[in-house]
C-alpha positions as CSV (number, residue, x, y, z in Angstrom):
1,X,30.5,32.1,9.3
2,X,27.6,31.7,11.8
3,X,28.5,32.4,15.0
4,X,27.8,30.0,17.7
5,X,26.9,31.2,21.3
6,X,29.1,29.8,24.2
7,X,27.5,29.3,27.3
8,X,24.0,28.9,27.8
9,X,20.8,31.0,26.6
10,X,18.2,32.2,27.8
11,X,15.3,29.9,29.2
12,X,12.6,31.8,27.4
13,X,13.8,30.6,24.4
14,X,13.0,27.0,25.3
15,X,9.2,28.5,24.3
16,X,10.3,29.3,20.8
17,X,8.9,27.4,17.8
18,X,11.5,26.2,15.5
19,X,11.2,27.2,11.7
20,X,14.3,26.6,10.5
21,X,15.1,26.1,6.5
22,X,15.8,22.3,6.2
23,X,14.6,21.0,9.0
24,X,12.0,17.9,9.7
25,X,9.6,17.2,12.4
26,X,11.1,15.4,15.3
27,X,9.5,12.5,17.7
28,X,8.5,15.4,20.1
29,X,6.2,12.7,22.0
30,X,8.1,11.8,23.8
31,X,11.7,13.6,23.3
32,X,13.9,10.9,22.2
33,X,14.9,10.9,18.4
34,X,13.9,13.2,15.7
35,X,13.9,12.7,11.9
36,X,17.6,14.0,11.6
37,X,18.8,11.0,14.2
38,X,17.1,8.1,11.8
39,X,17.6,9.9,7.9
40,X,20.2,11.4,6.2
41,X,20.0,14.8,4.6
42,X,21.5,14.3,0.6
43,X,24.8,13.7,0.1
44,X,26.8,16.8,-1.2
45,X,27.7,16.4,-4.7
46,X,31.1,15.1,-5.4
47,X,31.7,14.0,-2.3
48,X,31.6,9.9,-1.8
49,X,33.4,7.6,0.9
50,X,37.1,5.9,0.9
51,X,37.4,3.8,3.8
52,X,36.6,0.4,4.4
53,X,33.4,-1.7,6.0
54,X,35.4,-4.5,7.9
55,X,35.4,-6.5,11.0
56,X,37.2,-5.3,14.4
57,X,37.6,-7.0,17.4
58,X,34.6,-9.1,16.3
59,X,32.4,-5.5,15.4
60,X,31.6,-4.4,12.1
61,X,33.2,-0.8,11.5
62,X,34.0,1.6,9.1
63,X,37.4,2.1,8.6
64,X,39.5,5.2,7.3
65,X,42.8,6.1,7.6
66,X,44.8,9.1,6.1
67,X,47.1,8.3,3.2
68,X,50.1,9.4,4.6
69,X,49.8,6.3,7.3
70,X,51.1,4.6,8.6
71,X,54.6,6.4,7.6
72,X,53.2,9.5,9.2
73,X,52.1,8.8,12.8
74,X,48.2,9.3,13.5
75,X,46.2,9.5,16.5
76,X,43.2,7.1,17.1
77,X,39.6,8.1,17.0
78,X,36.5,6.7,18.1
79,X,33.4,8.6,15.8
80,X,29.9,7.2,17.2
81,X,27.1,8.1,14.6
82,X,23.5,9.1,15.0
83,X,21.1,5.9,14.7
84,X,21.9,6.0,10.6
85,X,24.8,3.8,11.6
86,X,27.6,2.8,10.2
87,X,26.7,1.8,6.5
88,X,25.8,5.5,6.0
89,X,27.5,7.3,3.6
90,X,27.5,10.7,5.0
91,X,28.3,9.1,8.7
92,X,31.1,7.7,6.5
93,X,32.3,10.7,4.9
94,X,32.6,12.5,8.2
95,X,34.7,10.0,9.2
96,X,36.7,10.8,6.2
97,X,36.9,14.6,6.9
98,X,38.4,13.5,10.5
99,X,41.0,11.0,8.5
100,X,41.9,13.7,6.2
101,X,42.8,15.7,9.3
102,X,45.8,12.9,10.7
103,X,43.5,10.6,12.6
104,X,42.8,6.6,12.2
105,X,39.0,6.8,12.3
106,X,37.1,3.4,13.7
107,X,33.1,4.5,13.5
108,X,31.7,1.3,15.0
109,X,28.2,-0.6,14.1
110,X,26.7,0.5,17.7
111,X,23.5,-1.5,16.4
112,X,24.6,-4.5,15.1
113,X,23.3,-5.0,12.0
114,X,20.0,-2.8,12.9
115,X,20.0,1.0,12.3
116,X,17.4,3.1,13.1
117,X,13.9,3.1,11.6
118,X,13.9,5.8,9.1
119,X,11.6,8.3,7.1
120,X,11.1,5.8,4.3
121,X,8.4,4.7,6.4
122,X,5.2,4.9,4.3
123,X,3.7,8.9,4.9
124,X,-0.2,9.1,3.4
125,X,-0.6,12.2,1.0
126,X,-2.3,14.2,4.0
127,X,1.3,15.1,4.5
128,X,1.7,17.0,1.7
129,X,-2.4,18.1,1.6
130,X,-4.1,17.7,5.0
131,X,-7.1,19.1,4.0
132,X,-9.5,16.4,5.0
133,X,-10.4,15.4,8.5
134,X,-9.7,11.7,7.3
135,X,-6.4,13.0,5.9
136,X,-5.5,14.5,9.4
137,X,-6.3,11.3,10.6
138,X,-4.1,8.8,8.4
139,X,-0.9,11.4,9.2
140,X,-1.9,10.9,13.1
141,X,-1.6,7.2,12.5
142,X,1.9,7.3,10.7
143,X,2.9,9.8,13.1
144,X,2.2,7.1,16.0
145,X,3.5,4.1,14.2
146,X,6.9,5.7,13.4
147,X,7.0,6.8,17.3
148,X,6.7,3.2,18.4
149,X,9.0,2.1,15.8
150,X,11.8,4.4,17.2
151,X,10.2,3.4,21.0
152,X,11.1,-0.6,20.0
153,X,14.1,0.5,18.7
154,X,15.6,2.2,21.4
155,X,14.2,-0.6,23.7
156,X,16.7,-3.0,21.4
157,X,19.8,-0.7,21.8
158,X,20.4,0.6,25.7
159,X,23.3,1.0,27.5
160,X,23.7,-2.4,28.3
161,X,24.4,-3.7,24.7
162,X,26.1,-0.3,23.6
163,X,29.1,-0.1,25.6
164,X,30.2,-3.9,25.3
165,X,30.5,-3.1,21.9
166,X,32.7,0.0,22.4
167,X,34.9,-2.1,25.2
168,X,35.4,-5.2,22.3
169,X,36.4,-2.7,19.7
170,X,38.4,-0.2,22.2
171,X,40.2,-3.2,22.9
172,X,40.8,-4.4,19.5
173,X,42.2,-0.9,18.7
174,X,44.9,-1.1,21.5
175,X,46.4,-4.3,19.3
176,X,46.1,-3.0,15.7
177,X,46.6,0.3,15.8
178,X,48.9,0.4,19.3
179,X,51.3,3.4,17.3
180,X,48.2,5.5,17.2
181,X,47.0,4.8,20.9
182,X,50.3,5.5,22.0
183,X,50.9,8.4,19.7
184,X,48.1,10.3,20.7
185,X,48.5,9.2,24.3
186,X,45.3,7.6,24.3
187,X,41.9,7.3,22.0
188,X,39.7,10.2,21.4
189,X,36.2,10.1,20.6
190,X,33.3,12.3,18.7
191,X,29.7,11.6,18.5
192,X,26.6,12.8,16.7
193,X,23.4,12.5,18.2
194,X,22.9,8.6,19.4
195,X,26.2,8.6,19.8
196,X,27.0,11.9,21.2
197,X,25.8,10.2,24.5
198,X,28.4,7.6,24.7
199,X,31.0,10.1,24.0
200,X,29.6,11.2,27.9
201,X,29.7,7.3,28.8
202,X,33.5,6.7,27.3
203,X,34.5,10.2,29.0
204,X,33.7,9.2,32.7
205,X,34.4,6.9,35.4
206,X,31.3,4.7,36.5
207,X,30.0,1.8,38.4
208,X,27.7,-0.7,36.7
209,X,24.3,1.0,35.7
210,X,20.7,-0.3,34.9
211,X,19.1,2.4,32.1
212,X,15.8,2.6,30.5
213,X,15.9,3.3,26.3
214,X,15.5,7.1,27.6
215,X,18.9,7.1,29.0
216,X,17.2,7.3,33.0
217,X,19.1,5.5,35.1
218,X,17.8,2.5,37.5
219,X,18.8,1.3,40.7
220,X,20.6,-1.5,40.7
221,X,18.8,-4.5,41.9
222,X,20.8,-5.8,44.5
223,X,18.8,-8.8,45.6
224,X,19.0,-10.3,42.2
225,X,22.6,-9.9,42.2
226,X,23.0,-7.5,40.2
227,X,25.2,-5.5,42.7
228,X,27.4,-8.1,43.3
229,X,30.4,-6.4,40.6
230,X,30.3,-2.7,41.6
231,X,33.6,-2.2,40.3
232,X,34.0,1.1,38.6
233,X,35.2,1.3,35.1
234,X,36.3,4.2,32.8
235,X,37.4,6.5,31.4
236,X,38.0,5.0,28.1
237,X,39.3,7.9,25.8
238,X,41.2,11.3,26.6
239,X,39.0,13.7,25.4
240,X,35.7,13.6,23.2
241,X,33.6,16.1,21.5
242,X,30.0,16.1,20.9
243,X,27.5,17.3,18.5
244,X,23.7,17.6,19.2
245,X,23.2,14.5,21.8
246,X,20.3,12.7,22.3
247,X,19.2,10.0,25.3
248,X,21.3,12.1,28.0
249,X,20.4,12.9,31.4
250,X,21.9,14.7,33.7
251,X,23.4,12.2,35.5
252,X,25.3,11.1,32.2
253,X,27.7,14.3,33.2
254,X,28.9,12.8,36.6
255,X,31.9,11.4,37.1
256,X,33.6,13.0,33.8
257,X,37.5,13.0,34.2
258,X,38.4,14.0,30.5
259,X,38.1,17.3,29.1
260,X,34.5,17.9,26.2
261,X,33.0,20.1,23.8
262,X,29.3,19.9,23.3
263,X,28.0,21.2,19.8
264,X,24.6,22.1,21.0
265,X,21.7,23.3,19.0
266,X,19.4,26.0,20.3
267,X,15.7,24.7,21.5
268,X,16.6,21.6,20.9
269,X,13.8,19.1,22.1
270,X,16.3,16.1,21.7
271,X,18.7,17.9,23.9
272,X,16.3,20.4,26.4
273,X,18.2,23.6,27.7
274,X,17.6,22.2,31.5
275,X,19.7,19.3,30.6
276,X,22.5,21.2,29.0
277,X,22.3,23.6,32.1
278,X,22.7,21.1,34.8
279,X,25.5,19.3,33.1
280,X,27.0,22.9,32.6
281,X,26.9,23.0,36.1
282,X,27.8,20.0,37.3
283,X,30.8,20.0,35.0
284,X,31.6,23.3,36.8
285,X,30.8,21.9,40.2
286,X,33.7,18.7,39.3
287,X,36.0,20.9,37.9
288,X,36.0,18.9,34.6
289,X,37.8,20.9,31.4
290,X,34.7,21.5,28.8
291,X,33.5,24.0,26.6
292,X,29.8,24.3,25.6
293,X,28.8,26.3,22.0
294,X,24.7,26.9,21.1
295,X,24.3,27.0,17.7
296,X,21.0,29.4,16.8
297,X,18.9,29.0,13.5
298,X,20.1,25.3,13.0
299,X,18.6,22.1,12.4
300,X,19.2,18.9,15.1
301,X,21.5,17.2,12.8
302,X,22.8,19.6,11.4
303,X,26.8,18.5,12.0
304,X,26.8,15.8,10.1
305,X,28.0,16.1,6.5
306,X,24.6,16.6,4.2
307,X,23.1,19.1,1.7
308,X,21.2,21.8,3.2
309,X,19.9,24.7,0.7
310,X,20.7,27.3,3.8
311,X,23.9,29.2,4.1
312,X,23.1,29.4,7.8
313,X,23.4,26.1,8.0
314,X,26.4,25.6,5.6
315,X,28.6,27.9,7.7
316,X,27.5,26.4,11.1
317,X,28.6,23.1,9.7
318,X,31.9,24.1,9.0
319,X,32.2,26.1,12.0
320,X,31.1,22.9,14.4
321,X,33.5,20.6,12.5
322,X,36.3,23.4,13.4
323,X,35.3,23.3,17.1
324,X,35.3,19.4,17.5
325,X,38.6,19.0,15.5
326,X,40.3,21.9,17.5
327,X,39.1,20.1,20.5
328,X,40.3,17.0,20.1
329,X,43.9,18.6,18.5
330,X,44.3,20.6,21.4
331,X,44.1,17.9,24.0
């Protein structure tokens, strides 16, 4: 198996271009989502969903459970996808892998209705030729117009209309499925990409916060009255793992009071080595229980259940599925 590094790496590497087997070009503009947060790689053959698309607490989400419950008892978890959202069928599928391992997985429609925009987009033949200055040009223009699709996107999706979402269905959870809540002693959460962010969110204890679609925080605005409820709220889950997180800051690693793995890719432009670092170290500095892994010669994305060629890849797939699940076992 490929052999993640734990701790950090060296900030030379940030310079490093990526050619990595598999792998598609991200948003690099301006940092926020690449091609692996909005498509899905191909399904593995054989391999199809069992759980259910249903309503909870008012949210749609995908549903799976393992078949020994509820005459076995199971622990609850929370998976948050990547912007492919809830009606994809290898976000669903790893939600299967984590059911098959004892656990009541909810994956929740963070977007209502609206996933990402994807790579079907239309993409002129320059991609595949480019040997024509008008060519170059028409590949510029798709490049730009799938950029400002993601930028609208994100605009439609911030904190703001995220974690009411979580909150309804964490809430709906505690009622339906109490024996796992109490069982586990508490929910536990995992997120890829988008929603490797939130597992950050659910994990600490925060006052009420203004964000941009990039994740920056705002002040609040105090003379608009927006100040008026500063009462802190959190931690939602007892411990969370996280694969190859996009939108985060470093102020999304304050106030953590449960213990998290990261999953962490190496170079990553949706997840820049300074970011990792600081929330390495300000983990440190608040004496919060984490564990940080860089994964080398991989593909943003790559967690998530889907067909790579690459046995690289393959075995760091199995091997970041092992860390999370250990994680979230352990505590």
């Amino acid at each position: 198996m490929a052999e993640a590094d734990v701790a950090t790496r060296a900030p030379e590497s940030d310079a490093q271009e990526s050619s990595i087997p598999g792998d598609t070009p991200a948003q690099t503009a301006r940092l926020t989502m690449g091609e692996h947060c909005t498509t899905d790689r191909p399904t593995p053959t054989g391999l199809a969903p069992r759980g259910e698309l249903r309503k909870l607490g008012g949210v749609d989400v995908y549903l799976t459970k393992p078949e020994s419950y509820p005459t076995n008892p199971s622990k609850l978890l929370l998976l948050l996808s990547s912007g492919t959202g809830v009606e994809s069928t290898n976000n669903q599928i790893q939600a299967d892998k984590f059911a098959d391992e004892g656990f009541v997985v909810v994956m929740p429609d963070l977007f209502e209705g609206d996933p990402a925009p994807n790579s079907n987009f239309p993409v002129p033949e320059a991609e595949t030729q480019g040997t024509s200055f008008l060519d170059t040009i028409k590949l510029k223009a798709t490049e730009l117009a799938k950029s400002f699709m993601i930028d609208g996107w994100l605009a439609r999706h911030t904190e703001e209309k995220v974690m009411p979402i979580l909150e309804k269905v964490i809430e709906a959870c505690k009622g339906e499925f109490a024996d796992a809540v109490g069982n586990g002693g508490g929910i536990y959460a995992v997120g890829y990409c988008f929603g490797g962010r939130y597992v950050l969110l659910l994990a600490s204890e925060r006052g009420p916060v203004q964000t941009g679609w990039g994740g920056t925080q705002k002040p609040v605005d105090e003379e608009a009255g927006e100040g008026a409820n500063t009462a802190k709220k959190g931690p939602y889950i007892k411990a969370g793992a996280l694969a190859h997180a996009t939108l985060v800051s470093p102020d999304d690693f304050r106030g953590l009071k449960v213990p998290v793995t990261l999953v962490c890719v190496e170079s990553d432009p949706m997840f820049p080595d300074e970011v990792r670092e600081a929330g390495e170290k300000i983990m440190s500095a608040e004496n919060v229980e984490h564990e940080v892994s860089v994964y080398p010669g991989v593909p943003h994305g790559f967690a998530v259940v889907g067909d790579y060629d690459d046995a690289t890849i393959q075995d760091a797939q199995v091997t970041a599925f092992e860390q999370m699940l250990r994680w979230i076992k352990e505590h």
